[in-house]
N, C-alpha and C positions, 0 to 999 in steps of 0.2 A: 384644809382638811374637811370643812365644810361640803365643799366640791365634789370632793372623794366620795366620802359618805353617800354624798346624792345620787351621784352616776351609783353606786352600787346598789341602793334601792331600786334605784329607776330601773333596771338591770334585771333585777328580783321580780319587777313589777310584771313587766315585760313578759318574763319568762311563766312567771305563773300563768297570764293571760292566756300566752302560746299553748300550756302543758292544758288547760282548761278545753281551748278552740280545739286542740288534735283528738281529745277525750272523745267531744261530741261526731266530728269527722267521723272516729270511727268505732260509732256507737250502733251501727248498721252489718249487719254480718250475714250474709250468701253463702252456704256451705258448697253450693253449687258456683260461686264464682268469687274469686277472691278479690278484690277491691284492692287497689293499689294505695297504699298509705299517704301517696300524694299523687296526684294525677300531672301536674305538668308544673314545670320550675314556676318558683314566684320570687320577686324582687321585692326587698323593702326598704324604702329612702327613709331615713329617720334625719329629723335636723330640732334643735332647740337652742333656744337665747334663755342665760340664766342672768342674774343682777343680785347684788345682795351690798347692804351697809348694816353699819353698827359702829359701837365706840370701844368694841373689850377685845381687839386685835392679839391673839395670842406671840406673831409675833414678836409687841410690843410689851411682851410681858404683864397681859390683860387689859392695857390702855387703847386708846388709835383707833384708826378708819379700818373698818373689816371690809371696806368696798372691794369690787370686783364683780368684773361681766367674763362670761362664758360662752362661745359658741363653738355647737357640736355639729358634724356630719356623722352619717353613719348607714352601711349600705347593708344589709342582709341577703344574702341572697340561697333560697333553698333548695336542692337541685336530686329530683328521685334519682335515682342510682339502678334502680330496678321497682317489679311490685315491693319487697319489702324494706328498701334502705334509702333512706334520707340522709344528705350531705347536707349540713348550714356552713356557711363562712360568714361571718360577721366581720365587718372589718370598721372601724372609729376615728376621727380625729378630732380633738379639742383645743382650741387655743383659747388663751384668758390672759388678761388683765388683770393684774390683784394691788391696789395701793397698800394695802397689807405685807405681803412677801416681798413688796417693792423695800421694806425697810431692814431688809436682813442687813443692807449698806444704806441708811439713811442720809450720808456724808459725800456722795458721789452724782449732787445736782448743783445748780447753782446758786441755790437760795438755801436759808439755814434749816436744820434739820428737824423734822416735830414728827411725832406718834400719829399727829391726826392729817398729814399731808404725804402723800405719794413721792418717791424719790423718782430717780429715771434712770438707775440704772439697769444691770445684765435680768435681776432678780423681779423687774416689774412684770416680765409676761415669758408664759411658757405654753408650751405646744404637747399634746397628750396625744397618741399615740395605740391604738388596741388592736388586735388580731383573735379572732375567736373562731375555731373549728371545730363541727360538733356530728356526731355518724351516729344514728341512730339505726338499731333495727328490731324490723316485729315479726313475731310468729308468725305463721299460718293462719289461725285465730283470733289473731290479735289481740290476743288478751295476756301476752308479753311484750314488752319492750325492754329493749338492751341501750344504752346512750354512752358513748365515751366523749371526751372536752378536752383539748388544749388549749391555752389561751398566750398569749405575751404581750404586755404593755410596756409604756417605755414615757418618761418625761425626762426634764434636765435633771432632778435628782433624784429619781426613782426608777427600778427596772423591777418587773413581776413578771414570773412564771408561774404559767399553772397547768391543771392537770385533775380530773376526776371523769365519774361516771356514774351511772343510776340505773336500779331494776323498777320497773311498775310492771304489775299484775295487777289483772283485772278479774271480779269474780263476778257471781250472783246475775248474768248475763249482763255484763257491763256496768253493773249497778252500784258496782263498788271497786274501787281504786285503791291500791298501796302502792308507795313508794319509796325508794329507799335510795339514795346520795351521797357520794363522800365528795370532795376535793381539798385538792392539796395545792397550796399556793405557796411558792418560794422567792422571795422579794429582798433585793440589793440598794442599799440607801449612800447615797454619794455625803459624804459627811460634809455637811456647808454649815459654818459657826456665826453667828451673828459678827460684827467687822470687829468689833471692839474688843469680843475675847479672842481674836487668833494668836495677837503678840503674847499671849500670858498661855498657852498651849504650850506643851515640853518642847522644848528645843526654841523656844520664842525668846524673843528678844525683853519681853516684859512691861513697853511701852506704849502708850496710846495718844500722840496727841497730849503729853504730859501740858505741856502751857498752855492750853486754851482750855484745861479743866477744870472746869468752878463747883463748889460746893465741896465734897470728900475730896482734896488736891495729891492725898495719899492713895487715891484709886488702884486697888492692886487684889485684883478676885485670886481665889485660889481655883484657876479652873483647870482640870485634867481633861484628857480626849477621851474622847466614848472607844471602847473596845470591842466591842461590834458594831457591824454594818449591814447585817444578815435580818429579815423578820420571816418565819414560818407560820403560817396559818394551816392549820387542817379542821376543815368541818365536815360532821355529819348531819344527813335531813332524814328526817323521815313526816311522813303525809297520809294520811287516810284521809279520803273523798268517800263519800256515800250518798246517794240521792234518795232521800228522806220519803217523800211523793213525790208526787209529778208535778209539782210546781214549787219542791224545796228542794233545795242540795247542800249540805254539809261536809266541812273540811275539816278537819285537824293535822296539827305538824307542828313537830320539837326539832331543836337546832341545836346541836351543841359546836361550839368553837373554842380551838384550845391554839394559841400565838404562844408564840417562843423569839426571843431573839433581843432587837430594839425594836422598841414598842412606843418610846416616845419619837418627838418630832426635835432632828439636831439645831434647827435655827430658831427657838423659841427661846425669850427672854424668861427670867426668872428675875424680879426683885425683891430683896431680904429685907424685911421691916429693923433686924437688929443690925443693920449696917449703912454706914453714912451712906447717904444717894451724892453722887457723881454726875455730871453732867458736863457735854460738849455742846457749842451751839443749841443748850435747850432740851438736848436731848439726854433722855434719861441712858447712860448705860449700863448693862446687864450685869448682874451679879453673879447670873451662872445661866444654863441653857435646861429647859426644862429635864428633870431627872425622874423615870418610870422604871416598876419593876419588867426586869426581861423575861415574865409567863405570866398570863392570862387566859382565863378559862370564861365563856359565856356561856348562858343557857338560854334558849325561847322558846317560849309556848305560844303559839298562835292557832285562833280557829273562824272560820268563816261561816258565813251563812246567806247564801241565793237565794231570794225568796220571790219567782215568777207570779206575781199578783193578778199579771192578764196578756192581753195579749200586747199594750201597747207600754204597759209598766213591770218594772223590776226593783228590787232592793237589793243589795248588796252590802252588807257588815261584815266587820271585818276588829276583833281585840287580840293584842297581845299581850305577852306577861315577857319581860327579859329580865333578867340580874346578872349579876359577873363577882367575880371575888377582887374586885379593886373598890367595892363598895355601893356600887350603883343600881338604883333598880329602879325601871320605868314600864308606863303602861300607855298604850296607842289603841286608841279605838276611831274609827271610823266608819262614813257609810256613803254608799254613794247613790241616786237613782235614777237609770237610765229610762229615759221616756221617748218610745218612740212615735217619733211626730209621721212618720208615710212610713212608705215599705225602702224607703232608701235614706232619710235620716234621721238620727237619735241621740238626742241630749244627753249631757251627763252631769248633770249639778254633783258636787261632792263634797264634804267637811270630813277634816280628820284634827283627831286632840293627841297630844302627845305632853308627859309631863314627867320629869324623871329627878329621883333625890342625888346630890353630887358624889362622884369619886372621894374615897378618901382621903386623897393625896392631893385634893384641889383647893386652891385657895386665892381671891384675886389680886389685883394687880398691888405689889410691895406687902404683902402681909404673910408671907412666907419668914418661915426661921432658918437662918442656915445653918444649926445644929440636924436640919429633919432628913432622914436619907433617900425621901422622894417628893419631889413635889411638880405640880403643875398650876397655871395663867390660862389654860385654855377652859375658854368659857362652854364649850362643847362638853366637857365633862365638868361644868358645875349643874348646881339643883337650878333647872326650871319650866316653863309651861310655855306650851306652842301650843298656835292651830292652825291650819291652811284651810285657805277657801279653793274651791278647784270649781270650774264648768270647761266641759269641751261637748264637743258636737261631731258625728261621725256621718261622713257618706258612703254608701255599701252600693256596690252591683257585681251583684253574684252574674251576671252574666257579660260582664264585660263589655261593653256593648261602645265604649269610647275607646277606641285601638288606635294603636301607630306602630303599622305593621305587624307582628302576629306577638305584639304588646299591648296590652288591655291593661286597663285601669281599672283595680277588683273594687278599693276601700283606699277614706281618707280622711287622715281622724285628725283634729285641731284642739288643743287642750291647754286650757292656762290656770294654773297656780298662783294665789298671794300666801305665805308664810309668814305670820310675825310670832316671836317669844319674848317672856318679860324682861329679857337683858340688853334690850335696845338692839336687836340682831330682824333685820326681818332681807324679804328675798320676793324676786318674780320670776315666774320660766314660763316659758311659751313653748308648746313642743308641738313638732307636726307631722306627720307620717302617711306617706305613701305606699299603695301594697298594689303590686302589677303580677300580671299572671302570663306566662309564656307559652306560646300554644306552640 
């Protein structure tokens, strides 16, 4: 889940970037000649290595190795259509490693089974999947843009459709930006139970490995199947940009997300403090599968602030404010600053703080009642504090001037991440990206 999470930040990140770089593009306006909103295809090679350990594995019912690596391709490619319409296709794939999700079947290696050791089997590694097309078009003026999105992703136990689009007008001669966003995401969950509760599912036989279990020898959970397999997301953005002076620029944007469906995750352990613990080879088993309410509503306030100090330094801040009605409410502020060292490259030192109070329905690993009609182990939605260290370094040449054949080499940006929070959970990503320009 971790994972998830990340790539959809990273995602956000990206994308504001882009929405920011097209701003400035075409912040220049000829009444007498109209400027094409992209002059000639460009290609974008995205690749990253993620890593991440910890001891509060949701799998295991908040215990265990949260280890797991990550590697991403990812190709962009943007292609004018005419003076005013831009085609992007994005296209992803991610495969990973998790000794975490390896233990949905802890009992299917050769050695005995434990929360803090990786299993080997089907559940150790999965492959991700993404498809993104995006048609934008602008005025005459350019001071409208129209964007529509569909997107489709796909892993072993997840499929996502999506679907939106956004207006931004621009007023005040470019001076000031709004914009406005919806999408609608429709998402399919392949129901996978941890191994231990399938036998006790309706129509199950009700047994597990009865003789080799020690401790509660009367092991016999009351577990029913989940009756959806559907999750809907639809959010709306909206954004005000203004360029304060000429060497400040200001943002604001509210978020609202409203999920329907299953909202929790099917192979997540749950254990009840009021019920004997059971155990196979050591291993703890589940007393039930994490249980969430099926709607949830978010809210976020986010604002920024650019502040060009010269010609060779920048600041960039960046606070938000999010809550949700399951309980939670968290606050992220960062800042980054780019220093440029020549006319071709520019440092990026960055710190960001994130700190957030728990879900109400969170509690850790065994300290759950099974009287309570929702509860969760994942430590993702308990109260705690993170910071990342970040530095990357960018090379630019706007004039292309290293080709292979009528493909130039525009920008090339190197960027690495440390993350740790006080729950023993911490992570590294190295990300690198390529942007080539097609003449």
């Amino acid at each position: 889940m971790q994972l998830r999470t990340f790539s959809i930040m990273l995602k956000n990140g990206l994308g504001f970037c882009f929405f920011m770089a097209s701003s400035l593009l075409t912040a220049q306006d000829d009444n007498s000649y109209k400027k094409r909103v992209l002059e000639t295809s460009e290609i974008d090679f995205l690749t990253s290595y993620y890593t991440q350990d910890g001891e509060n594995a949701a799998v295991t019912g908040g215990t265990g190795t949260e280890e797991l690596t990550d590697a991403t391709g990812t190709v962009i490619v943007s292609i004018p259509m005419n003076d005013d319409d831009v085609l992007t296709v994005d296209a992803g794939i991610s495969a990973y490693t998790s000794a975490s999700s390896s233990n949905v079947n802890p009992f299917d290696s050769n050695s005995d089974a434990d929360a803090f050791n990786a299993s080997t089997g089907a559940s150790q590694s999965d492959v991700w999947v993404n498809f993104t097309g995006t048609y934008s078009h602008s005025s005459d003026d350019r001071n409208k843009i129209w964007t529509g999105k569909l997107s489709v992703s796909s892993e072993y136990d997840y499929f996502s459709f999506g679907f939106g689009g956004s207006y931004t007008r621009l007023f005040n001669e470019k001076n000031t930006e709004v914009s406005l966003s919806t999408n609608i995401f429709l998402d399919q969950w392949k129901l996978i139970y941890p191994i231990e509760l399938r036998p006790f599912a309706e129509g199950g036989i009700g047994e597990f490995r009865r003789s080799e279990i020690t401790g509660n020898s009367n092991y016999n959970p009351t577990f029913t199947d989940l009756e959806n397999s559907n999750r809907n997301s639809y959010a709306l953005g909206f954004t005000l940009s203004q360029i304060l002076h000429k060497k400040l620029q200001g943002l604001i944007s509210v978020d609202v997300v409203q999920q329907q469906g299953l909202l929790s995750t099917p192979f997540q352990r749950v254990y009840f403090d009021d019920v004997p613990d059971a155990f196979v080879e050591g291993f703890h088993l589940a007393d039930d599968i994490e249980r969430l309410p099926d709607n949830r509503i978010k809210w976020a306030l986010g604002t920024r602030l650019h502040w060009f100090l010269n010609a060779s330094l920048s600041l960039r801040t960046y606070y938000r404010f999010y809550t949700d009605d399951w309980g939670i409410t968290s606050h992220t502020a960062s800042a980054e600053l780019p220093i440029k060292l020549t006319d071709k490259f520019t440092i990026y030192p960055s710190y960001r703080y994130y700190g957030q109070q728990a879900a109400d329905y969170f509690n850790g690993y065994d300290q759950h009642i099974s009287t309570q009609d929702y509860y969760t182990s994942d430590f993702d939605l308990s109260e705690y504090v993170a910071q990342q260290l970040g530095f990357g370094i960018t090379y630019t040449d706007i004039f292309t001037n290293l080709k292979i054949s009528k493909i130039g080499l525009k920008s090339v940006d190197v960027k690495v991440y440390k993350y740790d929070r006080n729950t023993s959970f911490n992570s590294w990503i190295a990300l690198g990206g390529f942007n080539f320009v097609v003449d």
